[in-house]
Structure formats: structure tokens, C-alpha cells
C-alpha positions as CSV (number, residue, x, y, z in Angstrom):
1,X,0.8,17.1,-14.2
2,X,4.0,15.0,-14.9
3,X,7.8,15.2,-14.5
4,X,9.4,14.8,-10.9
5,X,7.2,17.2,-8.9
6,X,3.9,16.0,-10.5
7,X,5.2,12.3,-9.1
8,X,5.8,14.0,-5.8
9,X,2.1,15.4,-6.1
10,X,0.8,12.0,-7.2
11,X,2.1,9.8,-4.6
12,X,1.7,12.5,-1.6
13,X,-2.0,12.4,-2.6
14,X,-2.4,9.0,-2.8
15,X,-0.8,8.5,0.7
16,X,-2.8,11.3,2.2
17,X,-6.0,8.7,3.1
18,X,-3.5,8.0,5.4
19,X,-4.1,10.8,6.9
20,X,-7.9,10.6,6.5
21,X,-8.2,7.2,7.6
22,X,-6.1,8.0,10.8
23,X,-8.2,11.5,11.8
24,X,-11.5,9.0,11.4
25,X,-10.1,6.7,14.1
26,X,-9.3,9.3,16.0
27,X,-12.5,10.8,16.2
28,X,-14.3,8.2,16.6
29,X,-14.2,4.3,17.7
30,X,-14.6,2.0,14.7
31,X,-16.0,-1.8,15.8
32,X,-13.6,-4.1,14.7
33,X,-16.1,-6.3,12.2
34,X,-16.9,-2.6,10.6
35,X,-12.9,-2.6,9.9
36,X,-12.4,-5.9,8.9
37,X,-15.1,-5.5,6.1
38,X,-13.5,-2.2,5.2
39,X,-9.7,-4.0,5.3
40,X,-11.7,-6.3,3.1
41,X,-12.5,-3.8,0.9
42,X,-9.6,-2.6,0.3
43,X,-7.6,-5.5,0.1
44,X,-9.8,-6.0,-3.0
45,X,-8.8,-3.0,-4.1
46,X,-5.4,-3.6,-3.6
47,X,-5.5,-7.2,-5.9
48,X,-7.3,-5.6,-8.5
49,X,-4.7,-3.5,-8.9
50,X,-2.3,-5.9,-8.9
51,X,-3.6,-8.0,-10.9
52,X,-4.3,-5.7,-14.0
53,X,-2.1,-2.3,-13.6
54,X,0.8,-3.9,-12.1
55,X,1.7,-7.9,-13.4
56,X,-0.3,-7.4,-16.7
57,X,1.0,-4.2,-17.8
58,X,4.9,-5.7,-16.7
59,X,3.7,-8.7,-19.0
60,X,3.0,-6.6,-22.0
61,X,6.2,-4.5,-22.0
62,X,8.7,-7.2,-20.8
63,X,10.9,-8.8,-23.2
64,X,9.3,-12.5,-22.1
65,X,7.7,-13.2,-18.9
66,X,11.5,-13.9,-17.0
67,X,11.5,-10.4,-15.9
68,X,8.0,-10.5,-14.5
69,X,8.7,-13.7,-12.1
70,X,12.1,-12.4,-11.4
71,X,10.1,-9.4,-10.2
72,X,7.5,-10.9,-8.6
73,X,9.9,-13.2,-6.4
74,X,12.3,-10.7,-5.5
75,X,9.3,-8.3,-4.4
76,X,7.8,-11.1,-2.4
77,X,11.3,-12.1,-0.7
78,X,12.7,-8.3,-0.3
79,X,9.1,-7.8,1.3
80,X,9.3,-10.3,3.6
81,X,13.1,-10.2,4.8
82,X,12.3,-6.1,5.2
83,X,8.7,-7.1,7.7
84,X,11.2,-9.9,9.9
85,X,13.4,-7.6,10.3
86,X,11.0,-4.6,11.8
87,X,9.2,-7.3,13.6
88,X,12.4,-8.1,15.5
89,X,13.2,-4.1,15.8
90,X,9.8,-4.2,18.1
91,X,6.9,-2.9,15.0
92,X,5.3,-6.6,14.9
93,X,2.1,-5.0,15.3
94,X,1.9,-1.7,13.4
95,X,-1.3,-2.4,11.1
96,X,-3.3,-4.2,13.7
97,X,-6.1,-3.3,15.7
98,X,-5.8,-5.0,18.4
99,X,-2.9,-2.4,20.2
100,X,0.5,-2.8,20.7
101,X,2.3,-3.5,23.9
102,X,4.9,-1.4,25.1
103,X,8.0,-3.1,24.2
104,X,7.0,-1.3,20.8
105,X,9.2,0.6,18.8
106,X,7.9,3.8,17.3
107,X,10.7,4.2,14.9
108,X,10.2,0.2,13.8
109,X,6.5,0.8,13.4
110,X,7.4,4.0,11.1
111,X,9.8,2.2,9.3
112,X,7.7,-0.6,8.9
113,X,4.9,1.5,7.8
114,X,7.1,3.0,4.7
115,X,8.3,-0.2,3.8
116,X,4.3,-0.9,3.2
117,X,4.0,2.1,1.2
118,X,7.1,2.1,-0.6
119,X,6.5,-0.2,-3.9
120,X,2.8,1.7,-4.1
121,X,4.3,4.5,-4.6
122,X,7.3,4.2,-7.1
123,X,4.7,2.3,-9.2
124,X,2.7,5.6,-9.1
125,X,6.0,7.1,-10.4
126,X,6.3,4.6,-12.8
127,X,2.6,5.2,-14.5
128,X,3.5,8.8,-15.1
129,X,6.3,8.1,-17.7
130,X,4.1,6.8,-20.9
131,X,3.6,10.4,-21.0
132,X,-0.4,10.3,-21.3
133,X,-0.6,11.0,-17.3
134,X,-1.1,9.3,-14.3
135,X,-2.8,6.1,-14.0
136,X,-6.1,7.0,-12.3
137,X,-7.0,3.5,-11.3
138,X,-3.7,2.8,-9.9
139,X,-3.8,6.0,-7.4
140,X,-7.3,5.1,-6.6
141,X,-6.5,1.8,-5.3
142,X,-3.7,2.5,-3.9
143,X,-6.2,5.4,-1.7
144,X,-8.7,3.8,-0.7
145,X,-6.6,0.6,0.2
146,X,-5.0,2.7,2.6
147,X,-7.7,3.9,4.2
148,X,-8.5,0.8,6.6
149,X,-4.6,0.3,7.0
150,X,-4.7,3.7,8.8
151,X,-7.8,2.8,11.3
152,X,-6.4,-0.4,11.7
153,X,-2.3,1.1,12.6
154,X,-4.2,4.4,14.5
155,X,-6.5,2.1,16.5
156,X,-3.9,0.2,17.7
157,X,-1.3,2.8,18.5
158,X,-4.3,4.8,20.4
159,X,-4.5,1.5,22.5
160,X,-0.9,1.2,23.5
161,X,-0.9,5.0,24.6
162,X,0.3,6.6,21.4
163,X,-1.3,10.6,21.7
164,X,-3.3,11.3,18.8
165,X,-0.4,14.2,17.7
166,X,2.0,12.0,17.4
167,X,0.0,9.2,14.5
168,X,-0.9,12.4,12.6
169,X,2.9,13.3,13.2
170,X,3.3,9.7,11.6
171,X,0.9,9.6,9.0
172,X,2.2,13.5,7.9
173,X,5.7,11.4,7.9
174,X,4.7,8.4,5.7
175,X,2.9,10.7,3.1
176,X,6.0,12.8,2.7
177,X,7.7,9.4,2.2
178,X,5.5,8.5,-0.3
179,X,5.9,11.3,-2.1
180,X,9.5,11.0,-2.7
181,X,9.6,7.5,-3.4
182,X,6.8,7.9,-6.2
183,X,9.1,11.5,-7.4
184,X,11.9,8.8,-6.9
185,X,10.2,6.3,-9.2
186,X,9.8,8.4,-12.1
187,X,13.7,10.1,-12.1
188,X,15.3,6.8,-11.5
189,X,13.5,4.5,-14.5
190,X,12.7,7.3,-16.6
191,X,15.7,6.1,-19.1
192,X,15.1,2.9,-18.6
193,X,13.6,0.2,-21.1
194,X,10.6,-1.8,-21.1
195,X,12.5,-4.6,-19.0
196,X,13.5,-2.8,-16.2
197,X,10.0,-0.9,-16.1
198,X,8.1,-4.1,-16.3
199,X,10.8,-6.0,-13.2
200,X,10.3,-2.8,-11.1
201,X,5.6,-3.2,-11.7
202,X,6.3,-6.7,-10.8
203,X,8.5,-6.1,-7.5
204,X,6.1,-4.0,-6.3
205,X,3.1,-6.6,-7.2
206,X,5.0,-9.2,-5.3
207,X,5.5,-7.4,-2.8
208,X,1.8,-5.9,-2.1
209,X,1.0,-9.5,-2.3
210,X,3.1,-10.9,0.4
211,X,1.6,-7.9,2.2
212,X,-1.7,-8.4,1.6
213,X,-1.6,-12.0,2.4
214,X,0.2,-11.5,5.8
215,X,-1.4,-8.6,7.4
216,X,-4.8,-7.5,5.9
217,X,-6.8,-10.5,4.9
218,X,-6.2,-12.5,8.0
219,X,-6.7,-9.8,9.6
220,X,-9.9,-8.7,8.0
221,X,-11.2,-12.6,8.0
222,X,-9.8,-12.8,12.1
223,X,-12.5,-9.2,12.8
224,X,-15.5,-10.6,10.7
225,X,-15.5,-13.4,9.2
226,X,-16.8,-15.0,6.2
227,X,-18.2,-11.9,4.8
228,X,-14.9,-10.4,3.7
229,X,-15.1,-13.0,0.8
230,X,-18.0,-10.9,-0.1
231,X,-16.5,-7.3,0.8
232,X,-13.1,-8.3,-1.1
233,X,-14.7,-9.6,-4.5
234,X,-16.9,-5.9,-3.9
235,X,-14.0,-4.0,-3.7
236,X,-11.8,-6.1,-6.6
237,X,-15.0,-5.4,-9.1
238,X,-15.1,-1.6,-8.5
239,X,-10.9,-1.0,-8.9
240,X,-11.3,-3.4,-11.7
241,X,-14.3,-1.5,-13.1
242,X,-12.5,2.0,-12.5
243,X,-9.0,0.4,-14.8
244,X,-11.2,-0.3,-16.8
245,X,-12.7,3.1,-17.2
246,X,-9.6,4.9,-17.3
């Protein structure tokens, strides 16, 4: 399944644990240490993923390792300019547990929510165009990593009086998102070389970084403690043993 609708496909499915994650904390409370572990989890996931379908395949098809740090900076800064600014619009809190007080914005904590997403996806584009398929490891991370962002978001949107509707409303919103961004990904840089490919792996690496390190794994450590060191090596070892694999 390739070509612009099959990136479509690929990234709506991998966003649609979204969707799973937020019916779960819907239907039932989740303790915040059980979160934390599974944030953990997937931010293991998430750095596995990183680390050897995103900044070591831009490494092996970049002209030199310039466009790899050029990518990597730019994703970190864009990432972090992009969550200020939704902070300030009033979606500070959109992945956290802990609820959101009512000076909230529901349209910052959607927007902030596809800015999250966004680089996930087009990578998921970007696996598609070697022509042997999807990358299977890379849409399994990016699944399952979503997964605890969801409970996490949904938890704390239930809390500051958000009906439950209205986060599947959201979640149904962020998929379709997705799904164009990763349908984006593939028509864009489909006729590009190796260099822009490899900048564009390394953005979004930089920017799931930045991500990572300011929202889930303080988070996760901040809900249970010293066992996410545990939970997060767990998680890094499976999504490393599933690229592997594939």
C-alpha cells in the first residue's frame, strides 16, 4: 500500500491509538504511577525510534552529516518556538494529567496537539518512498507512543470539564491531521534527493526529542518515579528489537 492515499492510510492508522488511548481513559480512571510507567514506555519507544529509523537512516543517505545537525537543530528550535507559542495561546497543559484550568484554550490545546504529531507523521510519509513499503517499526513506535500521550491529554481535559464527545471529537481531528501530514510527506519529498530526505528524518528526530524531553519523561519520572528508567530502557529494547526485525 503506497503512493499518496497509502501515506494517508499509514499515518491515520498510526494516529488512531489516539483514539484508543483516549476511549480507555474514558472508561476507566487510570492511577497516575500506572501512566507514568506507560508514558515511560513509550517514551522508550519513541527514542528507539529516533535513534535508529530516524538520525541513522538521515546519516546513511545524507551527503555528510551537515544536513543531519542542520536537521536536528532546526527540529529542536521550530519545536520549541511552535510549544511557547501555544503555551501563551492558553494549551500549557494539553499532555498532562494533572487537568487544566479554565483559562484553557481548546483550539491551543488542538493545535498544540498536531504540532506533537506532525513530524511523526511526515516521517511515516517519508518511509514509504524507498518503494519496499512502509517502515513497520517506525509506525509501531510512533502507535504505541501515543498511546499514554492520549490518557495523559484525555485525563486531564476530563478534569477541567472537557465532555467526553468532545476529546473523541479531538482525537478523530488529530488522526485526520495525521493522515494528511504523513500523505503530505510523501507528495512533497517524493522528488527530492537524499539530502533533503535525510534534513526532513532529522527535523522530525529533533523535534520528538525536544518533545520528549519536555513533556513525557518529566512527566512520567514526576507520576512514578525511579522505575521509568526501567520501563523506558523496556520499551527502547522492544522498538529496537521490532527495527530490527523488520
Amino acid at each position: 500500500m503506497g503512493g499518496v492515499t497509502g501515506a494517508f492510510i499509514w499515518g491515520f492508522a498510526a494516529a488512531s491509538s489516539l483514539l484508543l488511548g483516549g476511549l480507555v481513559s474514558i472508561k476507566w480512571t487510570i492511577h497516575r504511577r500506572v501512566l507514568g510507567l506507560v508514558m515511560a514506555f513509550g517514551a522508550g519507544v519513541l527514542l528507539s525510534a529516533v535513534a535508529y529509523d530516524l538520525v541513522e537512516e538521515a546519516a546513511g543517505i545524507a551527503d555528510g552529516g551537515v544536513w543531519v545537525g542542520i536537521g536536528l537543530a532546526l527540529g529542536a528550535i521550530t519545536f520549541f518556538a511552535g510549544d511557547a507559542l501555544i503555551d501563551r495561546m492558553g494549551g500549557a497543559n494539553r499532555k498532562s494529567a494533572k487537568g487544566t484550568d479554565q483559562t484553557q484554550s481548546p483550539l491551543a490545546i488542538v493545535l498544540g496537539i498536531v504540532l506533537d504529531g506532525i513530524p511523526e507523521s511526515i516521517v511515516i510519509g517519508l518511509t514509504l518512498l524507498s518503494g519496499l513499503g512502509v517502515d513497520a517499526a517506525v509506525v509501531i513506535a510512533v502507535f504505541l507512543s501515543n498511546v499514554p500521550e492520549a490518557v495523559a491529554a484525555t485525563t486531564g481535559l476530563r478534569e477541567s470539564g472537557w465532555k467526553p464527545r468532545n476529546a473523541i471529537y479531538l482525537w478523530l481531528l488529530v488522526m485526520f491531521a495525521s493522515g494528511a501530514s504523513s500523505a503530505l510527506g510523501f507528495a512533497i519529498f517524493g522528488n527530492f534527493g537524499g539530502n533533503a530526505v535525510a534534513f526532513v528524518d532529522a527535523f522530525a528526530a529533533g523535534a520528538i526529542l525536544t518533545m520528549l524531553a519536555d513533556t513525557m519523561m518529566p512527566e512520567a519520572y514526576e507520576f512514578a518515579g525511579p522505575q521509568v528508567g526501567l520501563v523506558t530502557t523496556l520499551g527502547f529494547g522492544l522498538a529496537f528489537a521490532i527495527s530490527a526485525l523488520s
